[in-house]
C-alpha positions in Angstrom: 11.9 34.3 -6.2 13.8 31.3 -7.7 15.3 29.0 -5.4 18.2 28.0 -6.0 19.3 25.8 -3.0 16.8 23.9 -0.8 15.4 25.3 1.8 16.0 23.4 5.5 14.0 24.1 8.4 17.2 25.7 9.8 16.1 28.5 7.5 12.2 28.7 8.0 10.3 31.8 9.2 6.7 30.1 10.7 5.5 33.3 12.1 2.4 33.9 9.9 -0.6 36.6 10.8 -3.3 35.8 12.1 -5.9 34.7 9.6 -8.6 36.8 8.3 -11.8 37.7 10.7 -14.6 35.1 9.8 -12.4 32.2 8.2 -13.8 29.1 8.9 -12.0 26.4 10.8 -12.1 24.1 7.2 -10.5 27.1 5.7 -7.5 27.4 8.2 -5.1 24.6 6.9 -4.9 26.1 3.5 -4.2 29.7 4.7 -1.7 28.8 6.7 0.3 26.5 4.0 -0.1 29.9 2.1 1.0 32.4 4.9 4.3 30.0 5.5 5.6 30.4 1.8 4.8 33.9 1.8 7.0 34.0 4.6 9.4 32.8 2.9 9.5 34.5 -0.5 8.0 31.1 -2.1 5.5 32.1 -5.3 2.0 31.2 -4.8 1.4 31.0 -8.9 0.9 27.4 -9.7 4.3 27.5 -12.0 6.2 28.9 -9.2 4.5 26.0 -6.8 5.5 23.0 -9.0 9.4 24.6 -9.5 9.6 25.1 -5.7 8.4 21.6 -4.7 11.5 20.1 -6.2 13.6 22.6 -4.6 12.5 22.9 -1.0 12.3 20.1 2.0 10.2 18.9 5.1 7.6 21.7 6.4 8.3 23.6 3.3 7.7 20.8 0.5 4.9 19.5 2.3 3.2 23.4 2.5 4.1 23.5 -1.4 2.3 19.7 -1.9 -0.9 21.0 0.1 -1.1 24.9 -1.7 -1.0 22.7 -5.0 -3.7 20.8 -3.8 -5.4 23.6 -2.6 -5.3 25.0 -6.6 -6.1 21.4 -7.4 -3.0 21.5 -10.1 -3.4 18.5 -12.0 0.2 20.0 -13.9 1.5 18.9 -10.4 0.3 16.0 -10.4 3.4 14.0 -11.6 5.7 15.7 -9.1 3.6 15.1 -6.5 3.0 11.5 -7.2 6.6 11.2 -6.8 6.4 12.3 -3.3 4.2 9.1 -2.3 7.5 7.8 -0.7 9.2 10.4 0.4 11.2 9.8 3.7 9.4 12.9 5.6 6.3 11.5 6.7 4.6 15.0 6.5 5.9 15.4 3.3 4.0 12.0 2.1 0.6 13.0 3.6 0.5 16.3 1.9 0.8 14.8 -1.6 -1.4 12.0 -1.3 -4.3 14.6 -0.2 -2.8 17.2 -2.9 -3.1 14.5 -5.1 -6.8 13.6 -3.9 -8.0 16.9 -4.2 -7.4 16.8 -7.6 -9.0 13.1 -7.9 -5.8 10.8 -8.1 -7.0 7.6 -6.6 -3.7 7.2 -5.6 -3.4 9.7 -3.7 -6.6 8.5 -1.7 -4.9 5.0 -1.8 -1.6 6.1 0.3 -3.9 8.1 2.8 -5.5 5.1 3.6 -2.6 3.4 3.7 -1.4 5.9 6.3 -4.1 4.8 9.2 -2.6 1.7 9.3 1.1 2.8 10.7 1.1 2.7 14.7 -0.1 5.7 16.4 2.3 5.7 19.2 4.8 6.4 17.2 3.8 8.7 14.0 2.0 11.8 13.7 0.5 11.6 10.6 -2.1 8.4 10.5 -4.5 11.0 12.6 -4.0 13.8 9.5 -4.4 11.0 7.2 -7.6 10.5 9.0 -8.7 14.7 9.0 -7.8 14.3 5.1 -10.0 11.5 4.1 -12.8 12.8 5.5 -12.3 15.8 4.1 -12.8 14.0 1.3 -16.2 12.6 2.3 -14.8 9.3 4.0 -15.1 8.8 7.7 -13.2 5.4 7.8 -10.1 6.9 10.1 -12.4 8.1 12.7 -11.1 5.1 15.0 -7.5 6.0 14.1 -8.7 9.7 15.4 -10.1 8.3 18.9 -7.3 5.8 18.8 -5.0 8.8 18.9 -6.9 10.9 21.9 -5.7 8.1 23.7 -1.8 8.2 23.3 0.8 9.8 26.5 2.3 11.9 24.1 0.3 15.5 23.7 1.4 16.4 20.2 -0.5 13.0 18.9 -3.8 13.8 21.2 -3.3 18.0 20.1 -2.9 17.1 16.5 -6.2 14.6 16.9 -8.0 16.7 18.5 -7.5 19.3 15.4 -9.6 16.4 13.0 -12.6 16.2 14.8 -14.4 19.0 13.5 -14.5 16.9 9.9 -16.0 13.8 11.1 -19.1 16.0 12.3 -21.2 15.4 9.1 -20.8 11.5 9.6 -21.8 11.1 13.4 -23.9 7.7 13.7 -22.3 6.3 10.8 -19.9 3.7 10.8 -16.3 3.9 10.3 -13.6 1.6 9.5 -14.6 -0.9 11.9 -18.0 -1.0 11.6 -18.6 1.0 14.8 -20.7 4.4 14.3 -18.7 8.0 14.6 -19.4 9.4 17.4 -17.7 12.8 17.6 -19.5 14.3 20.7 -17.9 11.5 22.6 -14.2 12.5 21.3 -14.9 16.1 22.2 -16.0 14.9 25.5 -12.9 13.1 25.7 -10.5 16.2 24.4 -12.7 18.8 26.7 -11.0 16.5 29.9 -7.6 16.0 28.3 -4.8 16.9 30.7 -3.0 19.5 28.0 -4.8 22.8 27.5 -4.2 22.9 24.1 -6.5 20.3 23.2 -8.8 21.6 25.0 -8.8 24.6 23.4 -8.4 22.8 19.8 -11.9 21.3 21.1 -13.6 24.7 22.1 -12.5 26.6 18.7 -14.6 24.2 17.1 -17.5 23.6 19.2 -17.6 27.2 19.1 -18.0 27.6 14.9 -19.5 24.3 14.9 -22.7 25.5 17.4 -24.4 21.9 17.9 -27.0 22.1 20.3 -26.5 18.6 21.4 -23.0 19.7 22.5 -24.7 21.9 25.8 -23.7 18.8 28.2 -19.9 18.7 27.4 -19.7 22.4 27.1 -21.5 23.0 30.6 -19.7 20.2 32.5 -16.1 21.9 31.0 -17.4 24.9 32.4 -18.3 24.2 35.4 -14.7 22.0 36.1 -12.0 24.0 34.4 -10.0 25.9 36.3 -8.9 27.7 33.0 -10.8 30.9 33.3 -10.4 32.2 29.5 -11.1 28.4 28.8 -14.3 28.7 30.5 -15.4 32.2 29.2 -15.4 30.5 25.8 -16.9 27.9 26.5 -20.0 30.2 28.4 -19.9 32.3 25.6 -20.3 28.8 23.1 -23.7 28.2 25.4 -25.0 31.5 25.4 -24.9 31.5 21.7 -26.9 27.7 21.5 -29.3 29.3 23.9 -29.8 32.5 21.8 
């Protein structure tokens, strides 16, 4: 389909399937960008990509930015660049990591450039942080924890989501010198007050199966009041045990 207007969230159809049985949690962020321009009637060939990032705005550009990254379009790569200051935060982060992917220093450049904006206020510095190490560097782990601490939930939920990346740098250090230490922050998202991010914690333990996590998961257990919360996380231990 060729667009011939933009596209404004006004007009944006986010209900996507539930993704295939046995995709990993790494694999989720892609399929979804995928499912939400499928949804709406966006081409998933690289040329129809490129035409419709110029042609669509906010969630929809930014799902464009990360499917081209996902493809690893270098063809995009001069659109995309152009997206390193675009007003829509979102819209940023998802072409510096599109770029990244397909080795533009600059796009690595603005991610880490990203960490640095206050947490309070923005979503993004914590998906900066998912993206870079993604990318095999840990240094926004301390934007990550710095996150789990903020009053609003959609900055802790959208923290919580990262963790699972940092997992192959625990003990080294990040940013500020100080070593990762991701059992901690899913310690710390396990006794968040929203549900959410407790759950965001579980569905990862859960693929992630680290026997050193049997503490956290047994002390959720035994405290949640959640019963479905605390059925995955039995079923998490059972499966560390077997």
């Amino acid at each position: 389909m060729r667009l011939k207007e933009p596209l404004t969230s006004r007009m944006l159809d986010l209900n996507i399937p539930d993704p295939p049985a046995g995709m990993s949690y790494a694999q989720f962020e892609d399929y979804r960008n995928r499912a939400i321009l499928q949804r709406n009637n966006i081409s998933l060939s690289e040329a129809g990509l490129i035409d419709a990032l110029g042609k669509t705005a906010n969630i929809l550009q930014a799902a464009v930015a990360h499917t081209l990254g996902s493809l690893a379009s270098a063809a995009a790569s001069p659109a995309l660049s152009r997206l390193l200051t675009a007003p829509e935060d979102l819209v940023r982060v998802e072409a510096a990591y599109a770029l990244a992917r397909t080795g533009g220093g600059e796009g690595r450049d603005v991610l880490v450039q990203c960490l640095s904006y206050p947490v309070d206020a923005y979503l993004f510095p914590a998906i900066a942080a998912g993206f870079l190490a993604q990318l095999g560097d840990p240094r926004g782990f301390s934007t990550v924890a710095s996150c789990l601490d903020q009053e609003i939930p959609a900055i802790r939920l959208i923290a919580s989501k990262q963790l699972y990346f940092f997992v192959p740098f625990q003990g080294q250090p990040d940013a500020t010198g100080k070593p990762v230490e991701v059992l901690h922050e899913f310690s710390r998202a396990l006794r968040d007050a929203n549900p959410d991010v407790q759950w965001q914690a579980l569905v990862q333990l859960r693929e992630l199966r680290l026997q050193d996590s049997r503490d956290i998961l047994r002390e959720f257990a035994e405290d949640t009041s959640d019963e479905q919360l605390r059925e995955v996380a039995n079923a998490t231990l059972a499966s560390l045990t077997a």
